[in-house]
N, C-alpha and C positions, 0 to 999 in steps of 0.2 A: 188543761189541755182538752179538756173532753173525751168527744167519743174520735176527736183527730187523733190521738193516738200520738205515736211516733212520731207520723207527718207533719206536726203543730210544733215538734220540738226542734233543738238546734244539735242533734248528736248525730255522729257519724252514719247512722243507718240514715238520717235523714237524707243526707246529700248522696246518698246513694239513691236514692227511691228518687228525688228529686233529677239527679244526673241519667237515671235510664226511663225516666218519664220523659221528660227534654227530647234524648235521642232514641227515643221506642218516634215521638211525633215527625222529628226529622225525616229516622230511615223511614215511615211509612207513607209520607208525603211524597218524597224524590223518590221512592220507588214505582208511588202510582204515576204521579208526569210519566216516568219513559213507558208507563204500561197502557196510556191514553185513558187512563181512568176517572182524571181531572181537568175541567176543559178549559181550565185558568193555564195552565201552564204543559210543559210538552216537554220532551228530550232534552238535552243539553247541547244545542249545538257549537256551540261555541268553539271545539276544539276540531274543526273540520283541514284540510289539506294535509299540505309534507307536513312528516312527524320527525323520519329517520331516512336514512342508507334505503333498507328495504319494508318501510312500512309508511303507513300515512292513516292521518284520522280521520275517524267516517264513525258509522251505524249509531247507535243510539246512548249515552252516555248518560247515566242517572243525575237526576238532580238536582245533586244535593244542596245547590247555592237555596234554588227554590223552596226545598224543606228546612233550609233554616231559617229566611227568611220567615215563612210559617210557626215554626218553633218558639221563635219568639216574640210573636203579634199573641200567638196563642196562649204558651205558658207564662213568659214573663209577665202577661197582662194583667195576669191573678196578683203578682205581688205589690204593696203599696208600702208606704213610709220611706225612711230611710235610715233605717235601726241596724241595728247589726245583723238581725235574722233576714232583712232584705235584699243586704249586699251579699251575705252566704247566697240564698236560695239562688239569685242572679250569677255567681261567679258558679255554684254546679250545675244549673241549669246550660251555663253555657260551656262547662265542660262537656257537657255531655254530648254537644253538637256537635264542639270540635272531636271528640271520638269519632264521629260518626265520620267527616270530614278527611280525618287523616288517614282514615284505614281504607281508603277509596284504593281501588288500585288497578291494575290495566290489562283490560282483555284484548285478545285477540282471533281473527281467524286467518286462516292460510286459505288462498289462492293462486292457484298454477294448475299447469296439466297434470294431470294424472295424480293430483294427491301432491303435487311439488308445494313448494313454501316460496316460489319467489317474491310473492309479495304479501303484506300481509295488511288488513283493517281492523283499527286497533280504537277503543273506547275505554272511559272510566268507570269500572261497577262498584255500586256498592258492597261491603263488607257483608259478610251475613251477619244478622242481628246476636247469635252466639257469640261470633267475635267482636262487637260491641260489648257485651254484659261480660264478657272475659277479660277485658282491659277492664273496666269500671272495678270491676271485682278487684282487681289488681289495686288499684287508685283506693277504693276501698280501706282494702288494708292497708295500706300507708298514708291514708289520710292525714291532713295534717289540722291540729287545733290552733284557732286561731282568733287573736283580740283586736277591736275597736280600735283604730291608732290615727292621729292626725298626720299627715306628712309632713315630716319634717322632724318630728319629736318622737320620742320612744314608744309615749303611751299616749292613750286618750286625754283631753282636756276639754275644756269647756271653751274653745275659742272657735271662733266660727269658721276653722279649715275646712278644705276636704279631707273627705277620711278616706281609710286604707282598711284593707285585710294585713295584717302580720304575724309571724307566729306569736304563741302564747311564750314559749320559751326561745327566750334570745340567742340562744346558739342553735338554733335551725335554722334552716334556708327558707328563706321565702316560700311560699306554695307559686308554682306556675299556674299557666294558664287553664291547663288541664288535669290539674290535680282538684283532688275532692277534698275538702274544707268543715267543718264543725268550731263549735265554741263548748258544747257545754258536755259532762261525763254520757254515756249510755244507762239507760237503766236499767235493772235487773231485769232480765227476760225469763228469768228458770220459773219467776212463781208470775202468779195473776196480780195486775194492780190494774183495778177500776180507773184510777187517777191518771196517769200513763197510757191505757191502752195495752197494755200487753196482757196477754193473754196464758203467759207462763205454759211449762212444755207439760204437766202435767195429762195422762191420756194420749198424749203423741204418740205414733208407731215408730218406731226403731229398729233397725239393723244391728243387732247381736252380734255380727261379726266384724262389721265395718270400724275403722279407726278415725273414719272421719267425723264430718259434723252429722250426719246421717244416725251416727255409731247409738248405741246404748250409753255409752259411757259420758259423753260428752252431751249429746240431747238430754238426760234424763239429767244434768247436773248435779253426777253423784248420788242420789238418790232410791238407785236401783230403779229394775222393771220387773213387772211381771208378764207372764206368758201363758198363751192360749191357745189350744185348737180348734179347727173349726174345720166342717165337711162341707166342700164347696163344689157345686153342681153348675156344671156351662155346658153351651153348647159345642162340641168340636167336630172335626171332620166333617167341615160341610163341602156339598157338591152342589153345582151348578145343574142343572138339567135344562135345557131346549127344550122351549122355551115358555114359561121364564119361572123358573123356580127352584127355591134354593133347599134343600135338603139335610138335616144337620142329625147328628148323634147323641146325646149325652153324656158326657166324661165327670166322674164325681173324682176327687180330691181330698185328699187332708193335708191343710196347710198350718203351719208356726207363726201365729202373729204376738210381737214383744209388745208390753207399750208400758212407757212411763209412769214410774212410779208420785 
């Protein structure tokens, strides 16, 4: 694998990395069109007149058709063959668009006298990019493992079908469209492996009190950690002065930093 790392591999962290690179390209495409930052493409007009009763579409509409589009001239163009790690990277790559896609959802503003709502102009925004990497996250952990299969038959053969994604284990459901995909185990991440790419959590900083992944207990993979203090000098309490200059104080500290054993 090299110095690729993870990214070269077919395990779950992979199709993650792979599904919020996808739609990190998307949302930042369809975001610049509606911000005229791109001079290939523009707003979404597409959805203009009667919408509703009391509303109709207008103003400017992100566009997301266009960053997908983009998305995949762009990233799917890196992958070649037709192996199994080809067909994963292309099914979360384009998971990761349709995230972007689904979570579009519809703004509006009110107009009338005095502040009224009689009518209203209403467009599609994009999600914020948090609520992208929040569903993936999600997809993430339920990712589903999955083998080589010709259609038609259970498992792979040497016969010149088309092939499929399927689970590994025949009593699970299919992966949909938008779910995230792997074939092969994860590998140890607690220690360092050259061969892999990981870099193991060894020296990490930790949260001592935290229960999550953040935590001591869980970052440092049982291990324990050790702890340090340290006297830490910044500037604070700064003030503005007319004009132009900024003024600041010295505030020293002692701070608790944990880290991995």
């Amino acid at each position: 694998m090299g110095s690729f790392g993870v990214v070269s591999s077919g395990c779950r962290e992979t199709a993650f990395v792979f599904a919020i690179t996808s739609a990190g390209v998307t949302h930042a495409v369809a975001r610049s069109c509606s911000e005229g930052a791109i001079e290939s493409c523009t707003c979404d007009y597409r959805r203009r007149g009667p919408g509703g009763p009391d509303w109709h579409w207008g103003g400017c509409s992100d566009n997301v058709d266009f960053g997908r589009m983009f998305s995949q001239e762009f990233v799917d163009s890196s992958e070649r063959g037709r192996d199994l790690r080809y067909l994963i990277n292309l099914h979360n790559n384009e998971a990761g668009r349709m995230t972007v896609s689904s979570e579009m959802r519809q703004e509006c503003k009110c107009h009338g006298m005095s502040g009224s709502c009689t009518v209203r102009t209403c467009w599609m925004r994009l999600p914020s990019f948090r609520t992208v990497g929040d569903f993936l996250k999600d997809r993430f952990d339920g990712a589903s493992r999955v083998v080589y299969a010709n259609k038609g038959s259970n498992r792979a053969s040497h016969r010149a079908e088309p092939r499929h994604l399927e689970p590994d284990n025949p009593s699970h459901k299919s992966p949909s469209a938008m779910d995230l995909v792997y074939y092969e185990k994860s590998p140890n991440f607690c220690s360092y492996n050259g061969k892999t790419g990981t870099l193991g959590t060894s020296g990490r900083t930790c949260n001592s009190s935290s229960p999550g992944l953040d935590g001591c207990e869980l970052l440092c993979c049982g291990r324990g950690y050790k702890t340090r203090t340290e006297t830490v000098t910044e500037r604070c309490n700064c003030t503005f002065h007319w004009c132009c200059h900024v003024s600041c104080l010295n505030c020293t500290s002692t701070r608790t930093f944990h880290q991995c054993l």
